[in-house]
N, C-alpha and C positions, 0 to 999 in steps of 0.2 A: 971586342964584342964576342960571345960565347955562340958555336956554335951548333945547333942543333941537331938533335940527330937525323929528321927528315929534311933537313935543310936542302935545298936544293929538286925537291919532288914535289912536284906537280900534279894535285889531283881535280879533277873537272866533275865536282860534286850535282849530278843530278837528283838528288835524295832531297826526301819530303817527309812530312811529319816528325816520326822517331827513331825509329830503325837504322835508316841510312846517316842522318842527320848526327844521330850521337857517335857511330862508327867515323862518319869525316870528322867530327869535330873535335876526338882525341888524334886522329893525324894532323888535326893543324897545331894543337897543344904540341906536339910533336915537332913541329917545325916545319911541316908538310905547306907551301902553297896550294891552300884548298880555295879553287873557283866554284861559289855556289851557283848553280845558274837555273833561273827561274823564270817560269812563264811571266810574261807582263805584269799580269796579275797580281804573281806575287807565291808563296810558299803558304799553302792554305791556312797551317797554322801560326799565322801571323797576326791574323783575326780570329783566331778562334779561343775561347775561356781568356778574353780581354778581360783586366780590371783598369785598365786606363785608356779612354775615349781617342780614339786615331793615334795610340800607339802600337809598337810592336809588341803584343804579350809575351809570358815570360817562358809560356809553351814554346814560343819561337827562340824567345834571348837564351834560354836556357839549355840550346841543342846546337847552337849554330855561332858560338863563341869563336873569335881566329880567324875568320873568315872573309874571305871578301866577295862580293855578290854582283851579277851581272845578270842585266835580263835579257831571253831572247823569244822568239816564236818559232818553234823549230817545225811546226807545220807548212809553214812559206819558206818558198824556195831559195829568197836571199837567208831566209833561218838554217835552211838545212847548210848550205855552203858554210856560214859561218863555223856551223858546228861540226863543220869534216876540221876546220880549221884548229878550233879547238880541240879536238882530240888528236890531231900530227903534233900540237904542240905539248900534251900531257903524256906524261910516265901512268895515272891510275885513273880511271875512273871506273864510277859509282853510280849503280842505281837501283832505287826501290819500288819502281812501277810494279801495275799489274802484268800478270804474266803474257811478254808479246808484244808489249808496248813500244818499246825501241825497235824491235824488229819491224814493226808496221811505219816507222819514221822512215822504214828505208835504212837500217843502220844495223843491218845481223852481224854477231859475232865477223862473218866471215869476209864483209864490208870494214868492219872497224880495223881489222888483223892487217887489212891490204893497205889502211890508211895510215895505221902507225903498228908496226909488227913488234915494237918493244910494251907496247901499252898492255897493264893489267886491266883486265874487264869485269869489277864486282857486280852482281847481282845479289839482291836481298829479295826471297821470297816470301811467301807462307808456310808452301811444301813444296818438296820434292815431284819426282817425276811418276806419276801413278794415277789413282783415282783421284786425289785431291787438288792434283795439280790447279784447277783455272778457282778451287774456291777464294774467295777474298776471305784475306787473313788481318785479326788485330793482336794484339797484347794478350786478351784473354780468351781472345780462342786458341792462341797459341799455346797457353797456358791451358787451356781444356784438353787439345788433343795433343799433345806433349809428355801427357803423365804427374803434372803438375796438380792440379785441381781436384782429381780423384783422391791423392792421398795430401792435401791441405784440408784442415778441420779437422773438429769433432765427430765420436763415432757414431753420434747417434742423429746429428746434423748433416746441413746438403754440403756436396761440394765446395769449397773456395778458391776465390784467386788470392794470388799475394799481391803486397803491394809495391815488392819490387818491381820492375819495370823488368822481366826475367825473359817476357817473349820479344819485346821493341830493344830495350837497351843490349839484353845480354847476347841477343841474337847481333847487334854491333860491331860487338868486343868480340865476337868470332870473328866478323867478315873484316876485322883492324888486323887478325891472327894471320887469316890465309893471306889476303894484302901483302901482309911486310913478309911472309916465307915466300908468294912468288916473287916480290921484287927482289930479295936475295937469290932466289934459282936466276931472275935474267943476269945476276952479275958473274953467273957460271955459262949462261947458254946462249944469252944475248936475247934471248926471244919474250915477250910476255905471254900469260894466259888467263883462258878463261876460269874465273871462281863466282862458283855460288853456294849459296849459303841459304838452307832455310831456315823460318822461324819454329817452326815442329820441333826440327831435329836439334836447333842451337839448345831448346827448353828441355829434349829427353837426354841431353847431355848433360847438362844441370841436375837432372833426377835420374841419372845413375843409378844412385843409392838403394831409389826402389825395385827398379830394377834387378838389382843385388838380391832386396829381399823376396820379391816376388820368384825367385828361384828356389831360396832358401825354405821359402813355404812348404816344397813337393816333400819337404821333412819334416813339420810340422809345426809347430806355431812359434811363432816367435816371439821367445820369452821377454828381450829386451822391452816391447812394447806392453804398455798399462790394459791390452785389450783383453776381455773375456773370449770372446768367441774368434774365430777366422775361419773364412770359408778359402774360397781360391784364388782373391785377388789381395792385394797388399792392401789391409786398413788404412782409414784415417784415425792417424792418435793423437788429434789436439797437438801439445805444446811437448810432447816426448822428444829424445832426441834422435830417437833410432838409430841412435850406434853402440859402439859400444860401449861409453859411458852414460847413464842415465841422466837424464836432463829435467826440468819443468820449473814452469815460471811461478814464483811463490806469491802471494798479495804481502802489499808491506802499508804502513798507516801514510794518510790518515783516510785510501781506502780510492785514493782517485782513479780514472779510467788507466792513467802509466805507471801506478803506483806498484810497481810489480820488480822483481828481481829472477835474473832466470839464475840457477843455480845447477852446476854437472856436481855428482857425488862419484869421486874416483873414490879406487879403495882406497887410497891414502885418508882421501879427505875425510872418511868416516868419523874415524874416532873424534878428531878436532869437533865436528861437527855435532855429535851425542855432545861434548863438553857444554857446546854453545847452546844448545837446546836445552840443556838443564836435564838431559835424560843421560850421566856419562855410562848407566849400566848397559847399556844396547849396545856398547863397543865391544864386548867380550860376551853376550847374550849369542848363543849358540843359534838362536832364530834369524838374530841381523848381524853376527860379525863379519859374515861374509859376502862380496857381492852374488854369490849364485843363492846363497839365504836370502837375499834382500828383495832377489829376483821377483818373485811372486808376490811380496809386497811392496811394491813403485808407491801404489796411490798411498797408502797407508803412511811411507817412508815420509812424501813431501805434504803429507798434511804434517805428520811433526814440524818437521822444518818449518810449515808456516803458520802454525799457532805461534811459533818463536818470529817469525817476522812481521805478521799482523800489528803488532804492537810497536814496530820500529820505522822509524822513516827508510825509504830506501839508500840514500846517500847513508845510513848508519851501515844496515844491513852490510851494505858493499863492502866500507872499512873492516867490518867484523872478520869478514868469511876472505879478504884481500889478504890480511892483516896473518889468515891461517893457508895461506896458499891453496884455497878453494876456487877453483873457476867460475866465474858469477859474473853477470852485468844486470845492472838494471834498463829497464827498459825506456829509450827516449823516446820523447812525443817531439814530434818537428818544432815543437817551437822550445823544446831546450836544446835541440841538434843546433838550428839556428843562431840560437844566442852561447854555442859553446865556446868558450877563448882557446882550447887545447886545439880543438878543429880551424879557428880562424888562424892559430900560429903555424898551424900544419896546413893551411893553404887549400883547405879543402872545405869550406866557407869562406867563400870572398864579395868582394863589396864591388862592384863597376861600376862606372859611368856611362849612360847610355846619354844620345844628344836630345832622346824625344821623351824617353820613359824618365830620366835624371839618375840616380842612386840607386840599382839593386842589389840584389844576392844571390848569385849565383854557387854551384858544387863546382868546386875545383878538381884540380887533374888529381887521382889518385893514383898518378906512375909517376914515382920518383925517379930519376935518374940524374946520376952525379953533375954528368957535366950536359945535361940539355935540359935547363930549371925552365917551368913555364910561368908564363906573366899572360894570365890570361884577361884579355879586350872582348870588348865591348860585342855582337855581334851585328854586323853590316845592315844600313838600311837597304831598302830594297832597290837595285839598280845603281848601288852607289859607288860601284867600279866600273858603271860603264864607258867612260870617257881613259880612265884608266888601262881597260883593257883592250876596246875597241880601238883606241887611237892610238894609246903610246904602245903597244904590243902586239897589237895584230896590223895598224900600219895605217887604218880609214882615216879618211879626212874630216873636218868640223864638219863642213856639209852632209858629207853624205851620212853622218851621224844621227842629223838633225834630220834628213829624210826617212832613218833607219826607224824612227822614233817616229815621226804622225806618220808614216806607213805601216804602224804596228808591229813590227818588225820585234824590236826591244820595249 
């Protein structure tokens, strides 16, 4: 049997909703035993954007893949004990409360250190330490005050969000980052620490770029971008690609909401591309042979471009401009993501079995690694490693299981 790279790590997954939830659930992908543990209750979105009647929705199946679940009440006193118990037995845990929440359990950094001094301590915030600190944070307000939002859309439109998941998910896949670099520091110093991670700062790390250009500005406008005017904040340009090769999504027939292809025009791609448009004089046309010519006509460039694709399906499109070594994708709508065979052989649509839901589809791991391949399960119903964990591992007996249980306890 192959084994994994977190094989043998133990993380005591307190996280809920998204944020936390997707960051443990690539350490279990990982190999990582991730214990979810959850109030009685239950993981709020378990019940929440249900489309199957008393089961787990896929808000939930879809975060918490790997995993095996245990409930507790960690407000009561045999809860608290349990969970000193639980954490001397874990190498990492994880949590995404509001800020103060653990510490009010009785359980500060400085508590947890004295109970297992190897143990990593993630937090997942909203923000940092300052004036934002106690506001409650989602996806898209992370995305608002991140830098995200401001320069997503059109210029002459409001603000947007995306529809990546870039303040809950990507904010994760940081706190998966600092995670595995302290657990590498204890195997230099012996010691674990404290990491936290907010969701602000995960999203203005992501928008860099603007960043970048909002510097760029104090020198004057910046040509890459389709905009007329700039004042002193970094535009919103639509579907530009603000870098430094020009980017925008063309319509292609027979004219649907995905019927679109985004297309970059390097200066290679030029000339091939006047061929393909039927216009091959604009290759050597002293107005467009060159990208800084071409500059000040962006809009002008990909209307040609898609008067030539209008008329094409986009799967043509693609072959055409593939076929000339142009950079181009067309745009998928989730339900041809869903049904792609390339991504199902690539493992990154996959099918599970769940015992309540039956047959889903879940996103697969997108870290490959040679020798720790993931097979990814089903995820846990709720309380369904309690016997598991409570008896064969921490050592209770059937009874006091069962008193653990109509005393609210689990």
């Amino acid at each position: 049997m192959t084994t994994k790279a977190l094989e043998g790590i133990r993380v005591l997954d307190m996280t809920h909703v998204q944020s936390g939830p997707s960051a443990t659930q690539l350490m279990a992908w990982l190999g990582a035993d991730v214990v979810k543990l959850e109030a009685p209750s239950g993981d709020i979105t378990r019940a929440q954007l249900r489309d199957i009647p008393d089961a787990d929705s896929l808000y939930f199946t879809m975060l918490n893949s790997n995993k095996r679940s245990i409930t507790l009440n960690t407000k009561t006193e045999r809860g608290k004990q349990l969970l000193t118990e639980l954490i001397r037995r874990s190498d990492v845990m994880v949590e995404n409360f509001g800020p103060g929440a653990i510490d009010r359990m009785g359980f500060t950094w400085d508590r947890i250190r004295e109970i297992n001094p190897r143990i990593v301590y993630a937090s997942i915030k909203g923000f940092g330490d300052g004036p934002y600190t106690d506001f409650k944070a989602y996806e898209v307000v992370a995305q608002a005050m991140g830098g995200s939002m401001a320069t997503t859309g059109f210029e002459d439109g409001p603000p947007m969000a995306t529809g990546a998941q870039i303040g809950d998910s990507g904010t994760g896949i940081h706190a998966v980052a600092a995670i595995l670099a302290a657990l590498l520091q204890r195997t230099r110093t012996g010691r674990g620490q404290r990491v936290n991670v907010a969701m602000q700062h995960a999203v203005l790390n992501l928008c860099r770029v603007k960043l970048r250009d909002q510097q760029r500005l104090t020198h004057g406008p910046l040509a890459e971008y389709p905009n007329e005017d700039f004042g002193d904040e970094v535009p919103r340009s639509g579907n530009a690609s603000g870098g430094g090769q020009p980017g925008s999504a063309v319509k292609c027939a027979p004219g649907g909401p995905n019927d679109y292809v985004y297309v970059i025009v390097q200066p290679t791609g030029w000339k091939p591309i006047t061929r393909l448009i039927g216009r091959p004089e604009l290759a050597d046309d002293a107005e467009w042979a060159t990208p800084q010519a071409r500059l000040p006509r962006l809009a002008k460039m990909f209307q040609l471009i898609e008067e030539w694709t209008s008329s094409l399906p986009k799967w043509e499109v693609l072959e055409r401009l593939n076929a000339q070594s142009i950079p181009c994708g067309p745009i998928l709508s989730t339900k041809e993501i869903i049904e792609d065979a390339s991504l199902a052989a690539n493992g990154m649509v996959v099918e599970v079995e769940h015992p309540e839901r039956g047959s889903y589809v879940t996103v697969g791991s997108p870290l490959k690694l040679s020798d720790s391949p993931v097979d990814i399960t089903a995820s846990p119903l709720l309380g369904e490693h309690n016997e598991e964990i409570y008896i064969g591992e921490l050592g209770l007996g059937d009874e006091e299981l069962r008193l653990l249980k109509s005393g609210g306890v689990i």
